[in-house]
C-alpha positions in Angstrom: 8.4 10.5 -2.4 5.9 12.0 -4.8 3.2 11.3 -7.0 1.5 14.3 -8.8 -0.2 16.4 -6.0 0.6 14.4 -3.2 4.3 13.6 -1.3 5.1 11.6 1.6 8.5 12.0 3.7 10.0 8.8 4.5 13.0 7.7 7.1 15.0 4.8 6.9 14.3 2.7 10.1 17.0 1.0 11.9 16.4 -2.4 10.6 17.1 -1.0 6.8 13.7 -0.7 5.7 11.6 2.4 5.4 8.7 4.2 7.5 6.5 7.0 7.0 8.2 10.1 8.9 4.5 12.1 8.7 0.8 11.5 6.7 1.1 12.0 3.1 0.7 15.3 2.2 -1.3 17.9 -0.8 1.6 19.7 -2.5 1.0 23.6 -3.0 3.7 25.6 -4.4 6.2 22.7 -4.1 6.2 22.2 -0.2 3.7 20.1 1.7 0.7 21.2 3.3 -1.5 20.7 6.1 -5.6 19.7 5.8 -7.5 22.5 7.9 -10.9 22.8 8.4 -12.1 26.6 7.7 -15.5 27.3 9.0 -17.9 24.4 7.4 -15.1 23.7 4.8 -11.5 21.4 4.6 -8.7 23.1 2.9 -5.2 22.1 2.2 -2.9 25.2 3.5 0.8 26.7 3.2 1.7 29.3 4.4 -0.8 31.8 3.1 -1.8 29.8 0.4 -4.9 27.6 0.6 -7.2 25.5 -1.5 -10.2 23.8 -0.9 -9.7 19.9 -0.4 -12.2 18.8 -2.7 -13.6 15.3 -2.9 -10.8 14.5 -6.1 -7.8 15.5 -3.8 -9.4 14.1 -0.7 -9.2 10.7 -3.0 -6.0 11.2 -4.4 -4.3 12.1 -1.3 -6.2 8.6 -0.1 -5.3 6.5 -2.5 -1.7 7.8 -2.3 -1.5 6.9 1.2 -3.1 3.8 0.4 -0.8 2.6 -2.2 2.3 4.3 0.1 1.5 1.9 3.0 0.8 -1.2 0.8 3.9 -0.8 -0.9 6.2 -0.1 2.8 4.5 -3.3 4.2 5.1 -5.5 1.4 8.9 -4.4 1.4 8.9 -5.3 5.1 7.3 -8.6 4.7 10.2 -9.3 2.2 
């Protein structure tokens, strides 16, 4: 699943609903990314591609999670 910048991989779970496989992720170049820290800074990395995780992705990548796992407990609760 994704929303702008940010992407989630999900797997169905054996009851029928659906579970976060991994943490959301910060798309580069189409493919998810991990958050490293570099010295004194974060950065979101693939490959050899990095950028800095600013304070706006840090937040959107948040609230992306946020409103990931609201969404997958509601659906359970259903």
């Amino acid at each position: 699943m994704r929303r702008r910048d940010c992407a989630v991989v999900l797997t169905q779970e054996p009851t029928g609903g659906l579970k976060m496989l991994a943490p959301p992720s910060f798309i580069i170049d189409g493919n998810l990314s991990v958050k490293l820290r570099r010295g004194k800074r974060d950065v979101f990395v693939w490959k050899k591609t990095e950028v800095d995780a600013t304070p706006d992705r840090l937040n959107e990548l948040e609230t992306f999670r946020s409103d990931i796992s609201r969404i997958l407990q509601n659906a359970s609760a259903q």
